[in-house]
C-alpha positions as CSV (number, residue, x, y, z in Angstrom):
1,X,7.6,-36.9,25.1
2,X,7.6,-34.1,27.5
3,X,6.4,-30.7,26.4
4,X,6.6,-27.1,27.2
5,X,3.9,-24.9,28.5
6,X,5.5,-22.3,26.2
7,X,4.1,-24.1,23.5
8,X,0.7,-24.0,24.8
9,X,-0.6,-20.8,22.3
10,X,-3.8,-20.1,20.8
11,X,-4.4,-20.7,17.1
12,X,-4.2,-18.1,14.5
13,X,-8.2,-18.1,13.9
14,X,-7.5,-16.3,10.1
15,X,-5.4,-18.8,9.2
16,X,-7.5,-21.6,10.4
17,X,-10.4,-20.0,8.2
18,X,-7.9,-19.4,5.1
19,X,-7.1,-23.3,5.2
20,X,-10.9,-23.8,5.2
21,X,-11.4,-22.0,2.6
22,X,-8.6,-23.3,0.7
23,X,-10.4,-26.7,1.2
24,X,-13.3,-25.6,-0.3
25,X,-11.6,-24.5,-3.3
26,X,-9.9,-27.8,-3.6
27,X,-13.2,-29.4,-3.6
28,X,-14.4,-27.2,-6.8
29,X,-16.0,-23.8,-5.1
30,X,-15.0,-20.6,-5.6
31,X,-14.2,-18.4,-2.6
32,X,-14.2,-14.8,-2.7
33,X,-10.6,-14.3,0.1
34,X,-11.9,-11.5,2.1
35,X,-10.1,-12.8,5.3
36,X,-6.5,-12.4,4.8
37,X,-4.0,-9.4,5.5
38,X,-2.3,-10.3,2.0
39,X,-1.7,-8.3,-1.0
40,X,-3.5,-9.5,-4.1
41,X,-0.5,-8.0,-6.0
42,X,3.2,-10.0,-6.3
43,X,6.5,-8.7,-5.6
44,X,7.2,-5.5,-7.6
45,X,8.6,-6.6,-11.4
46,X,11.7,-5.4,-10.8
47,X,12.6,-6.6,-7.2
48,X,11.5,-10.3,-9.3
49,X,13.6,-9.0,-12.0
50,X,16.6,-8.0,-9.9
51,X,16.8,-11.3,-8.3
52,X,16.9,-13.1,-11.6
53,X,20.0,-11.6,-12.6
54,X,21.5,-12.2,-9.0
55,X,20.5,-16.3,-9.2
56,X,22.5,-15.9,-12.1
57,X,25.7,-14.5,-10.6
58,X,25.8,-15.0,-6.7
59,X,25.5,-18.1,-4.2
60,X,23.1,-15.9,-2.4
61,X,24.9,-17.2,0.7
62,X,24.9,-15.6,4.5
63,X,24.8,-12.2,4.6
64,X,26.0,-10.3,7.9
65,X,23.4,-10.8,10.6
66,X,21.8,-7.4,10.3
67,X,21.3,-7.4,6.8
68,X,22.9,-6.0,3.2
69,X,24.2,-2.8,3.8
70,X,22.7,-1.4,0.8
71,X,19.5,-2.3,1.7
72,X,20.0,-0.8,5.7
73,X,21.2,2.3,3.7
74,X,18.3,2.2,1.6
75,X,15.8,1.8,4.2
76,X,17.1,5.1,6.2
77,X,16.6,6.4,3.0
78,X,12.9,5.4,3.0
79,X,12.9,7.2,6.7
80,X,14.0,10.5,5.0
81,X,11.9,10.2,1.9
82,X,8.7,9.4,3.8
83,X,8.9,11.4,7.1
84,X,12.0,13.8,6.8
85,X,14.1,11.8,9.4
86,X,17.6,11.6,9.4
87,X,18.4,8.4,10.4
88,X,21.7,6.1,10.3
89,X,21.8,3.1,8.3
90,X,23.6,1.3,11.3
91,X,20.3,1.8,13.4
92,X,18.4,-0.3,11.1
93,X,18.3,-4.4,11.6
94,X,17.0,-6.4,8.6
95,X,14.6,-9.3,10.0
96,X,13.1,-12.5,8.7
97,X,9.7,-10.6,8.7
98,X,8.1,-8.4,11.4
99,X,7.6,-11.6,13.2
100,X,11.7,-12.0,13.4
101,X,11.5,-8.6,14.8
102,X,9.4,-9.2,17.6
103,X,11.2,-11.7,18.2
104,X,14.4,-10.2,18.7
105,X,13.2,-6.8,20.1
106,X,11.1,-9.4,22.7
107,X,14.2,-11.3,23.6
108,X,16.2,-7.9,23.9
109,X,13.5,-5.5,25.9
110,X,12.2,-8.1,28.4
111,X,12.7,-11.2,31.0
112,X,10.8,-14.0,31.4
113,X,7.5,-13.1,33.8
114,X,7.5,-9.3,32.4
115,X,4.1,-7.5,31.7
116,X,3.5,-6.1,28.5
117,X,0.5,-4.3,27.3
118,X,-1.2,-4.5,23.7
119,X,-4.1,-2.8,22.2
120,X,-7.4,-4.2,22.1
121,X,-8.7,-5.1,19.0
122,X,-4.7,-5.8,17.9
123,X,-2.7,-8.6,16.0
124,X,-2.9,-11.3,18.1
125,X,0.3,-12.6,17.4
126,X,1.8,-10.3,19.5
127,X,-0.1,-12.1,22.3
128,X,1.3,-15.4,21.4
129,X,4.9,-14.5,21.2
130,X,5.1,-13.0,24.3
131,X,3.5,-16.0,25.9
132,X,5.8,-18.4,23.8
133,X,8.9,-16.4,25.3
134,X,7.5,-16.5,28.9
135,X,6.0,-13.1,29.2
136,X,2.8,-11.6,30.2
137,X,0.3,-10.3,27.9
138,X,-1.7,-8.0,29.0
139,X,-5.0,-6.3,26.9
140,X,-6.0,-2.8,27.3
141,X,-9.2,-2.2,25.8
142,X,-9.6,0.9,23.6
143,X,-12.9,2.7,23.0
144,X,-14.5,3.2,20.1
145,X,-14.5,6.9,20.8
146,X,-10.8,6.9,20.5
147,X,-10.9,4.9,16.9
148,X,-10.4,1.5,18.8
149,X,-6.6,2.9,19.6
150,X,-5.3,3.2,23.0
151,X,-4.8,6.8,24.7
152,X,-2.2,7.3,27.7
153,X,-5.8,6.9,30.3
154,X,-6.1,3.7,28.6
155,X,-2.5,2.5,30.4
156,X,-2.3,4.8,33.4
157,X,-4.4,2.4,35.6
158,X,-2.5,-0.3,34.3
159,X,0.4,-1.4,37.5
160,X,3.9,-3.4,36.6
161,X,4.1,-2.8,32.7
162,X,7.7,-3.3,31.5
163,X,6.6,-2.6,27.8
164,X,3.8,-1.1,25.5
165,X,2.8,-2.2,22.1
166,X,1.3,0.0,19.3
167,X,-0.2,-0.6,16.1
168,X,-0.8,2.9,13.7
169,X,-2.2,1.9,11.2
170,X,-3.9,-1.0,13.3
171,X,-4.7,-4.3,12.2
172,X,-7.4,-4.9,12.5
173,X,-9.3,-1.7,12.5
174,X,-6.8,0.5,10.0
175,X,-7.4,3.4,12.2
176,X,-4.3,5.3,12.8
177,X,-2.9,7.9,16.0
178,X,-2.0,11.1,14.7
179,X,1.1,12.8,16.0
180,X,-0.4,14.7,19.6
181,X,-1.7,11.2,20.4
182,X,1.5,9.5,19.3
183,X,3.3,11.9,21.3
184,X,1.0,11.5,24.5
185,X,1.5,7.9,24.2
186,X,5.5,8.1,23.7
187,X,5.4,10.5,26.8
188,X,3.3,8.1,28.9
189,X,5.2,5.4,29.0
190,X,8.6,7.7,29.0
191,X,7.7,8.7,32.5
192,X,7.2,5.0,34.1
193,X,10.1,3.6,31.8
194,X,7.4,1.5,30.0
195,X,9.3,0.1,26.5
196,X,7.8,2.1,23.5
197,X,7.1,-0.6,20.3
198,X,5.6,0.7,17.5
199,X,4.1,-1.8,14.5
200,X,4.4,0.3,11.6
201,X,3.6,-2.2,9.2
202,X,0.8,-0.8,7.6
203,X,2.5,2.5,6.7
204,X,2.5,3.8,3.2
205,X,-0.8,2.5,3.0
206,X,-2.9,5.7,3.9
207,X,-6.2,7.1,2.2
208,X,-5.8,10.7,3.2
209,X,-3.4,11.6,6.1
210,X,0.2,9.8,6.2
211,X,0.9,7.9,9.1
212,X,3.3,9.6,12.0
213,X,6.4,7.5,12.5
214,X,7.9,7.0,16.3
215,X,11.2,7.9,15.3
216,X,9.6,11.4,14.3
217,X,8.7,11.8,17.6
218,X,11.7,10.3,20.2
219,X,15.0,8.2,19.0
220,X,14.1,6.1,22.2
221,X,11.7,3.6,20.4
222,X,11.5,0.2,18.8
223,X,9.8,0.8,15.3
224,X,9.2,-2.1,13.3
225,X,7.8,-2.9,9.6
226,X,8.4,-5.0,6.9
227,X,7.8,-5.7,3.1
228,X,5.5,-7.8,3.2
229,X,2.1,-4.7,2.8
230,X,2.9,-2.0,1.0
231,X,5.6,-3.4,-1.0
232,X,3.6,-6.5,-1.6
233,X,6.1,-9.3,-0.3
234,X,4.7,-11.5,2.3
235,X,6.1,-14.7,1.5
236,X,9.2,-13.2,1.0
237,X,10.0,-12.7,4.3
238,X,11.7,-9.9,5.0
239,X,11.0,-7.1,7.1
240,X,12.9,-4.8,9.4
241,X,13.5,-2.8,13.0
242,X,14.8,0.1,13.8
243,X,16.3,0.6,17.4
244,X,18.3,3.2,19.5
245,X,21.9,3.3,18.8
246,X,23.0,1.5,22.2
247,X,20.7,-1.5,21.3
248,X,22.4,-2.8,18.3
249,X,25.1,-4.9,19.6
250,X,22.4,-6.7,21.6
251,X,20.4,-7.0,18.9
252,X,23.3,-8.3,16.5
253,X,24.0,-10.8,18.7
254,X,20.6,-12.2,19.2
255,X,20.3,-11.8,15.4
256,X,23.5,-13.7,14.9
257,X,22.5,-16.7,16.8
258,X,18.7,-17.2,16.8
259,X,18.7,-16.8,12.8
260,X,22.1,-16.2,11.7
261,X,21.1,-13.6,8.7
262,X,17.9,-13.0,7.0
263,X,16.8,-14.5,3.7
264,X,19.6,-13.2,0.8
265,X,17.5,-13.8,-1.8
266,X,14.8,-11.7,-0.2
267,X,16.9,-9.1,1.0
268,X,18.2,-8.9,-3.1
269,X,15.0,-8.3,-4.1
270,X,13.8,-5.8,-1.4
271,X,16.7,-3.5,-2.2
272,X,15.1,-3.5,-5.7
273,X,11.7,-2.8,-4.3
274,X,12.6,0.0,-2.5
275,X,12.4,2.2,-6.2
276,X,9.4,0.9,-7.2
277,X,7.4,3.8,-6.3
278,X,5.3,3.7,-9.6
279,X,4.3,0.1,-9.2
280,X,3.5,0.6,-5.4
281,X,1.7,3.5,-5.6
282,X,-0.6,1.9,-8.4
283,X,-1.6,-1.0,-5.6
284,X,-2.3,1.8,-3.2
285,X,-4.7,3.4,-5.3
286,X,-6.2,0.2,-6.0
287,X,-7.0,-0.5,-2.4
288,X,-8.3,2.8,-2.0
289,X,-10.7,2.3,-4.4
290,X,-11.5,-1.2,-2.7
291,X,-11.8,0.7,0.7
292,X,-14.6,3.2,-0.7
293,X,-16.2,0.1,-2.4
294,X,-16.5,-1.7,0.9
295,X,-17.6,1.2,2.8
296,X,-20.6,1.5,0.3
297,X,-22.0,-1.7,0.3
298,X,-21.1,-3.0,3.8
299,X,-23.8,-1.0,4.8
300,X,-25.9,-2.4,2.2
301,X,-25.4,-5.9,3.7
302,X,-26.5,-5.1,6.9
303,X,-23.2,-4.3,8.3
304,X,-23.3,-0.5,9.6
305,X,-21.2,-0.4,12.8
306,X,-17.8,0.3,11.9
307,X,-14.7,1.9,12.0
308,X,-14.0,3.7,8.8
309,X,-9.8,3.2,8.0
310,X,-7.3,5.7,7.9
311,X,-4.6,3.3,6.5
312,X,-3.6,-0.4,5.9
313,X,-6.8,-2.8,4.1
314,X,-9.2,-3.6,7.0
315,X,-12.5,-2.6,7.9
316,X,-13.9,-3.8,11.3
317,X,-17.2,-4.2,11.7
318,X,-19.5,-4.9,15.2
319,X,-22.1,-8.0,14.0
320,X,-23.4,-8.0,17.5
321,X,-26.9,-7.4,16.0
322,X,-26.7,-10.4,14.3
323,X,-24.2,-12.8,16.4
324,X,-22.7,-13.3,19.9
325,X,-20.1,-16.0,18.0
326,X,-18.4,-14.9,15.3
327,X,-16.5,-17.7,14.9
328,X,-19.6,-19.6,14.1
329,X,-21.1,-16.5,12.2
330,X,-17.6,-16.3,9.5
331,X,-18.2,-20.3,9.6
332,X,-21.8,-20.1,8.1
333,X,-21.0,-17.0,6.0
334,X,-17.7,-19.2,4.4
335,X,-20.3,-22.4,3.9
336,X,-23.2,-20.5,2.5
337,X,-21.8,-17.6,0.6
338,X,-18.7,-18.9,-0.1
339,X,-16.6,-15.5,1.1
340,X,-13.7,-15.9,4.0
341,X,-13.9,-13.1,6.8
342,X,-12.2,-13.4,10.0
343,X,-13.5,-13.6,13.3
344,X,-12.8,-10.9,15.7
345,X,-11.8,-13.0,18.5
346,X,-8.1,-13.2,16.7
347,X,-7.7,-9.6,17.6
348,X,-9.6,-9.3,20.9
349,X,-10.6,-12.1,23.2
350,X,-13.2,-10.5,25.3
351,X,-15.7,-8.3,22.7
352,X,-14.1,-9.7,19.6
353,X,-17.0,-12.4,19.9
354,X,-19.4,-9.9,17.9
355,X,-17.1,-8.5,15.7
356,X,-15.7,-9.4,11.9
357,X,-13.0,-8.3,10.3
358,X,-13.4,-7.5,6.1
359,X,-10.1,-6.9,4.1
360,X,-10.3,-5.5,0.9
361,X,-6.6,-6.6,-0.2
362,X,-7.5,-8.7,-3.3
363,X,-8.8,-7.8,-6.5
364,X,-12.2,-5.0,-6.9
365,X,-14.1,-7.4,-8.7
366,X,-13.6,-10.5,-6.5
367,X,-14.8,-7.7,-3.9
368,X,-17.6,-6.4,-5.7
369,X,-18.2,-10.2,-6.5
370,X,-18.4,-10.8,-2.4
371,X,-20.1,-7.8,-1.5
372,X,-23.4,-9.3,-3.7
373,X,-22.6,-12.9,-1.7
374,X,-22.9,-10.9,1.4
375,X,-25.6,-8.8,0.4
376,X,-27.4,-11.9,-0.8
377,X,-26.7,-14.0,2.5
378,X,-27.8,-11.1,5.0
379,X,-31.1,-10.6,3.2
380,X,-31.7,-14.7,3.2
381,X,-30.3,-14.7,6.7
382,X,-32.6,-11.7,8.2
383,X,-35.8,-12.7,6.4
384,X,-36.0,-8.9,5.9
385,X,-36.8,-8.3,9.0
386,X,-34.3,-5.3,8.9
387,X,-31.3,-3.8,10.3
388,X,-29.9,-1.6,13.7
389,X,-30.1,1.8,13.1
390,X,-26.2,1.7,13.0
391,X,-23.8,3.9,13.8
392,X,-19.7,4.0,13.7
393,X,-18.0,1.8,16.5
């Protein structure tokens, strides 16, 4: 049967290695999970709790296609509470994930054959979706003197862009912009009419600094996040967009016929989870002691050139000492230690070949547990021979 060229997208290299290592555990090992972008914690008790009592009394049918109204009303409230913003609950669209929302805003921003630009080292499926929907990724390389996130320079050079995504905190590198270089970014691509999208999945998981929203900057944005980090729901489902005022019609109407509604159930217990500051802030202190246990002993293990996070659970590393494939490398460290890491080359397909990404999502001893795997592996590995000097990438 005939097929489309659409279709014709690169794996998800993390998830390939996550199926490996699931494989592995099937077969009796024990893998330390230091590959995947997924909480270690489950939904909040009572977002579990409120949909328990809701099973109980509702059919948990359709809801409207841009969500409960409670919970739009509860996540302008979240806008308020977090970053001072007064924003109106009919701005806000209630998605099947982030990935529903870039989706839709996709669909709604751009035509088949436009050019949009992403972030190098970013989320690759960003890449993927645009190709899937007939548009044209384009990379822009950021330095590591600018934290591995792009600067206005960075897309100035760049001819033809209808669109411009940005990641703050970034997956993979947790680095974050702060609100000049926001700003300078929002104003760029202001002046050429250059689509502002700004990923803020990652936020409320910070270490020092908050992150900067768009919206605190310019109403004329796409922001999109989700449940799935900070409030620990991934396989929920559930995320949302926010978009300006004169977008939402389009938007519904997308909504209504590519998905009809989001999840109900999920959307129940994400109004629930929205309250459970407590419980959420516990996991984010958990994860900040994970990042300072990571940035300890990385070095120990050989691994000295990275980018210390601001936000989100990621540290990226540069292995090029010790590999020009890490594919292969994350392959033999997965056989031979028995911890999952992922491959740079999901988030960048030109230097990503001698980089690794390490998330430190999952529980502190499983991590300490893999940081002695690691430590263990590297010495075997480098026949003490030694390491680079090192430095921060």
């Amino acid at each position: 049967m005939r097929s489309s060229s659409r279709g014709d997208v690169d794996p998800f290299i993390v998830m390939d290695v996550m199926a490996q290592a699931r494989a592995m555990e099937a077969a009796g090992h024990k893998i330390i999970h230091m590959e995947i972008g997924q909480p270690g914690t489950p939904a909040p008790a009572a977002a579990r709790d409120a949909l328990a009592r809701h099973m109980g009394q509702d059919a948990l049918g359709y809801t409207v296609a841009l969500g409960l109204p409670a919970l739009r009303s509860g996540i302008a409230a979240l806008y308020q509470r977090w970053y001072g913003v007064d924003l109106d609950p009919a701005r806000v669209i209630v998605t099947a994930g982030s990935s529903g929302a870039f989706v839709l805003a996709f669909t709604a921003l751009f035509d088949a054959g436009d050019r949009v630009a992403l972030g190098e080292p970013g989320y690759p499926s960003y890449r993927q979706i645009l190709k899937a929907l007939s548009l044209e990724p384009v990379g822009i390389p950021s330095a590591s003197e600018n934290r591995l996130q792009p600067v206005p320079q960075d897309v100035a050079g760049v001819a033809d862009l209808a669109g411009l995504i940005v990641a703050s905190p970034g997956n993979p590198s947790g680095t974050m912009l702060d609100r000049d270089a926001l700003a300078a970014l929002m104003a760029h691509c202001a002046s050429r009419d250059i689509a502002f999208i700004s990923d803020e999945i990652y936020h409320g998981l910070h270490y020092d600094q908050r992150a900067v929203s768009a919206l605190e900057i310019s109403n004329q944005a796409y922001v999109i996040n989700s449940f799935s980090k900070y409030f620990s729901m991934t396989g929920w489902r559930v995320g949302w967009m926010v978009v300006p005022e004169d977008h939402v019609r389009k938007i519904e109407r997308l909504a209504q016929n590519m998905f009809i509604c989001p999840p109900h159930a999920s959307q129940v217990a994400a109004l629930a989870a929205l309250d459970c500051i407590d419980e959420l802030e516990g996991n984010r202190a958990v994860y900040a002691r994970n990042r300072q246990l990571l940035l300890d002993r990385l070095p120990q293990a050989g691994f000295v050139k990275i980018a210390p996070p601001d936000g989100a659970f990621y540290i990226y590393a540069d292995v090029s000492d010790f590999t020009k494939d890490s594919v292969a490398f994350a392959a033999q460290i997965l056989q031979e230690a028995g911890v999952a890491v992922t491959p740079g080359l999901d988030f960048d397909p030109h230097r990503g070949r001698q980089t690794l990404r390490f998330s430190y999502a999952g529980a502190t001893e499983d991590l300490n547990e893999g940081m002695d795997r690691l430590c263990a592996f590297m010495a075997g590995r480098m026949g003490r021979k030694g390491h680079s000097d090192g430095g921060v990438i």
